[in-house]
C-alpha positions in Angstrom: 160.0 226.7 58.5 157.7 223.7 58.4 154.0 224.2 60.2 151.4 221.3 60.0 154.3 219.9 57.2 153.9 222.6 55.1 156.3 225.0 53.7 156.5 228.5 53.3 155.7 228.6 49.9 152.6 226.2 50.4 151.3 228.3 53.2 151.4 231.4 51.1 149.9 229.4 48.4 147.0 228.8 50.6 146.9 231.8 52.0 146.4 233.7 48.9 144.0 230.8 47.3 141.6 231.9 50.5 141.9 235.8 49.7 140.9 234.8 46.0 138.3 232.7 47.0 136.6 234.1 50.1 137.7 237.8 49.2 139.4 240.3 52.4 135.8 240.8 54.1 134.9 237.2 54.8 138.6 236.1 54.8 138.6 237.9 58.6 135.2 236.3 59.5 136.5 233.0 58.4 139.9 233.0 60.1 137.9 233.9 63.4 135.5 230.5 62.7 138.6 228.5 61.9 140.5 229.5 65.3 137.4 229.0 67.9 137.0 225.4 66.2 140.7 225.0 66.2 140.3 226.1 70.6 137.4 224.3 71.1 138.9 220.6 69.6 142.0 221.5 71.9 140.1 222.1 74.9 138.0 218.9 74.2 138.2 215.9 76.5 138.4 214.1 73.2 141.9 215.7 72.0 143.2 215.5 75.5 142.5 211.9 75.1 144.3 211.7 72.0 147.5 213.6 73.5 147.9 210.7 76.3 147.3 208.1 73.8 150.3 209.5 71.4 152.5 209.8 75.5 151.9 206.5 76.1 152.7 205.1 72.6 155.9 206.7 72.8 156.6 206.0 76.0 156.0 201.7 75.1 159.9 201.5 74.0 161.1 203.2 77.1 158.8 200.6 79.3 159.6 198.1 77.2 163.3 198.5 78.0 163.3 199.1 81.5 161.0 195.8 81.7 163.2 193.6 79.8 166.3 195.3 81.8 167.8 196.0 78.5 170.3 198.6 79.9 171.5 195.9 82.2 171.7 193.5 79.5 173.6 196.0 77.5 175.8 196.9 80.5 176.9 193.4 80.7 177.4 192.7 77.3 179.9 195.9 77.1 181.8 194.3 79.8 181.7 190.6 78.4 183.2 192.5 75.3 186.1 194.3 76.8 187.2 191.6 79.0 187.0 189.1 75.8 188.9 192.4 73.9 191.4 192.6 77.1 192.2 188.7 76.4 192.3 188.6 72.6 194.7 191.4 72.7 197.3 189.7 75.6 197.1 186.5 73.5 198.1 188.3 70.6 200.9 190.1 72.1 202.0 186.7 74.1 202.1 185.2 70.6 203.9 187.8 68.8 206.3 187.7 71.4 206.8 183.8 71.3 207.1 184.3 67.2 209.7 187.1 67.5 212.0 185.9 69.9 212.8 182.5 67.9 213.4 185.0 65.1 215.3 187.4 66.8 217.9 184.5 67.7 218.3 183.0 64.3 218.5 186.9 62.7 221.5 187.6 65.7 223.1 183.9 64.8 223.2 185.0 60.4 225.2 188.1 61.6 227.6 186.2 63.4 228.3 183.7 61.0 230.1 185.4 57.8 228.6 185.4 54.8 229.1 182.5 52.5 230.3 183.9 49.1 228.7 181.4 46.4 231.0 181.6 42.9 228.6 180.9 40.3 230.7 178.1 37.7 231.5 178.9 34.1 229.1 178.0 31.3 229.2 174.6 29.7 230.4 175.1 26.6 227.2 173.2 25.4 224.9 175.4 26.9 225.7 178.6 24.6 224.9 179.1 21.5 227.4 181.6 19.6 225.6 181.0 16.3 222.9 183.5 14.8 
């Protein structure tokens, strides 16, 4: 639970800190002070003032956006990108197609032809060595 970014723990830190310091009497009377002050910056033109300041701050990236017709922008570039993805992707299929066909024929044509038996020839005589 975080209020005003504090933590549990530090609000019951505080809390007991004030019934130390102020003592259970003027803890009440204080609490009372501490909320009409609290109302009375609320209600003030001052803090209503502040509120549409912080709406229109975080409204400046929305305005921003809609001014610079960044969703458009965005739109198109999605579809730039999937055609381009669309093309890419046939090209490389057209390709693989034009490598595998070639291959295809030459793999058929080895396993027509029989296979070529290769006798390997006797060693030289000069080429081992029967002495340790």
């Amino acid at each position: 639970m975080k209020f005003f970014n504090l933590g549990l723990a530090e609000i019951i830190l505080i809390l007991v800190l004030a019934l130390i310091i102020l003592g259970p009497g003027n803890m009440v009377k204080t609490a009372r002070d501490v909320g009409a002050f609290i109302r009375r910056v609320t209600k003030s033109p001052y803090w209503q003032e502040v509120w549409a300041t912080r709406r229109e701050l975080n409204e400046i990236p929305r305005i921003l956006a809609r001014e610079a017709n960044l969703d458009e922008t965005i739109k198109d570039l999605n579809r730039e990108t999937k055609m381009i993805h669309s093309s890419v992707t046939s090209s490389v299929s057209d390709f693989m197609k034009e490598v595998e066909e070639p291959l295809k024929k030459v793999d058929a044509d080895l396993k027509k032809t029989s296979a070529i038996s290769i006798d390997d020839p006797d060693p030289s005589p000069e080429t081992t060595n029967t002495e340790f």
